[in-house]
C-alpha positions as CSV (number, residue, x, y, z in Angstrom):
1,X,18.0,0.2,0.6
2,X,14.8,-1.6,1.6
3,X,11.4,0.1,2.9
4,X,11.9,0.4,6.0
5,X,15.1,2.1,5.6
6,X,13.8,4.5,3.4
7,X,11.0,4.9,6.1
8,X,13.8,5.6,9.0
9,X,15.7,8.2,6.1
10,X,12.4,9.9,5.9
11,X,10.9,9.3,9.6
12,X,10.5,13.4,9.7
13,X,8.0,13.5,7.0
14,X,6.6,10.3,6.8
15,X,5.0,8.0,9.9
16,X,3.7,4.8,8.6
17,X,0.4,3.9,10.6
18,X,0.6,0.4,10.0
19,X,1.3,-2.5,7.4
20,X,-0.2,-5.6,6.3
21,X,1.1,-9.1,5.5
22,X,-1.1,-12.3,5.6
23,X,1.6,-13.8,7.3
24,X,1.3,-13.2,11.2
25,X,5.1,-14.4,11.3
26,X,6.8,-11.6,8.9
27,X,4.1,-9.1,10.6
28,X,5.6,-9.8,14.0
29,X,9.1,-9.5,13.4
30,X,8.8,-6.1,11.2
31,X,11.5,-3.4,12.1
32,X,8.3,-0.7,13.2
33,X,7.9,1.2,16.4
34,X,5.1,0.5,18.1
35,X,2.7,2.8,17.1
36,X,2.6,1.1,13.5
37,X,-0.6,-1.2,13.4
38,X,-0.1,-4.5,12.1
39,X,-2.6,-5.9,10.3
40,X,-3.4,-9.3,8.2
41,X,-5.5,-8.4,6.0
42,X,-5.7,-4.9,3.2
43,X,-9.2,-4.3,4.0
44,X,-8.6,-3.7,7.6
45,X,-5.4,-1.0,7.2
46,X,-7.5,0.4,5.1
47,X,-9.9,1.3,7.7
48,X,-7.5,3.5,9.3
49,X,-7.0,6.2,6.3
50,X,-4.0,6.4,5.5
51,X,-2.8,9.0,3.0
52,X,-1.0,6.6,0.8
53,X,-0.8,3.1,0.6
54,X,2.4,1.8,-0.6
55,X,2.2,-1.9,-2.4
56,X,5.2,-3.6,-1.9
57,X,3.9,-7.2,-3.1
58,X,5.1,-9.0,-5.6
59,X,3.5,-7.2,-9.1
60,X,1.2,-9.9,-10.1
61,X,-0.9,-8.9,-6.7
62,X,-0.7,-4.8,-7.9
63,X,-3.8,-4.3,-9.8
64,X,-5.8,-6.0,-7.1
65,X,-4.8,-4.1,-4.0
66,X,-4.2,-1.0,-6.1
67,X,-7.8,-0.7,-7.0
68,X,-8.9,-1.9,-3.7
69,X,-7.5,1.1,-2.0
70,X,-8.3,3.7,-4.9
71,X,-11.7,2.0,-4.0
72,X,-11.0,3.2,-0.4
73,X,-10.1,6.8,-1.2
74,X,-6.6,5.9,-0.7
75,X,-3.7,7.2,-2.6
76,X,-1.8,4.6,-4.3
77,X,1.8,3.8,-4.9
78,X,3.3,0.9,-5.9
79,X,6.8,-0.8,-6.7
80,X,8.0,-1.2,-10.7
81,X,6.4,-2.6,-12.0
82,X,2.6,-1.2,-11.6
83,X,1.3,-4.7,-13.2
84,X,2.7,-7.4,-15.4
85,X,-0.2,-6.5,-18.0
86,X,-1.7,-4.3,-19.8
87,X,-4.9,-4.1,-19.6
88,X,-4.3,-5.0,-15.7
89,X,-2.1,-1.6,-15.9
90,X,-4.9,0.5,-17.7
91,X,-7.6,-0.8,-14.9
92,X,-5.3,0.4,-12.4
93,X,-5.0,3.9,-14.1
94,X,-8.9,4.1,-14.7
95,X,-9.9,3.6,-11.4
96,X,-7.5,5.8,-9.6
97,X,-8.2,8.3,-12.0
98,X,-11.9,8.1,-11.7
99,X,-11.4,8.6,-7.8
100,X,-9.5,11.8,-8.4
101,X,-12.1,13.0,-10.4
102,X,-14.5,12.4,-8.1
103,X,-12.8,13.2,-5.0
C-alpha cells in the first residue's frame, strides 16, 4: 500500500495539510483533495505546523530534512531506513531529542 492509500485508510484520524516535492510535475498530479497545500520546497510546509512531518524521500536525504523539521518544532517520522549511516542516524536522534527536551 503506498502513502496515500494509507492516508485514505486513515482519512478519519489523519488530514495531511500539504506535501512537498521539488518537482512541480509529481506535485500537480498527487492523489490529494484540495485542501492539501502543495509546496516545492521543506522550508515552506514547514511554515504551516504540522504535527508530524512524514519523510518519504529516498534515505540518503533523511538526516537532512529530519533535523530540519525537528529544527522547526515538528515531529518527525520517516521511512526504514532513518539514515544510511551512523553517525547521520545518531545526529538525527540528538536533535529530535534535544527538541523534546526542550519543548
Amino acid at each position: 500500500m503506498n502513502h496515500f492509500e494509507s492516508i485514505e485508510a486513515h482519512s478519519t484520524n489523519v488530514e495531511p495539510v500539504g506535501v512537498c516535492d521539488e518537482n512541480s510535475d509529481v506535485l500537480e498530479n498527487l492523489p490529494l483533495d484540495a485542501s492539501a497545500k502543495r509546496f516545492i520546497r521543506l522550508s515552506d510546509l514547514l511554515l504551516e505546523k504540522p504535527d508530524l512531518a512524514i519523510i518519504t524521500t529516498p534515505s540518503g536525504l533523511h538526516p537532512k530534512q529530519c533535523i530540519h523539521a525537528a529544527r522547526a518544532g515538528i515531529h518527525v517520522m520517516t521511512e526504514k531506513p532513518m539514515a544510511t549511516r551512523w553517525n547521520d542516524g545518531l545526529r538525527i536522534v540528538a536533535k529530535v531529542w534535544s527538541h523534546l527536551r526542550s519543548s
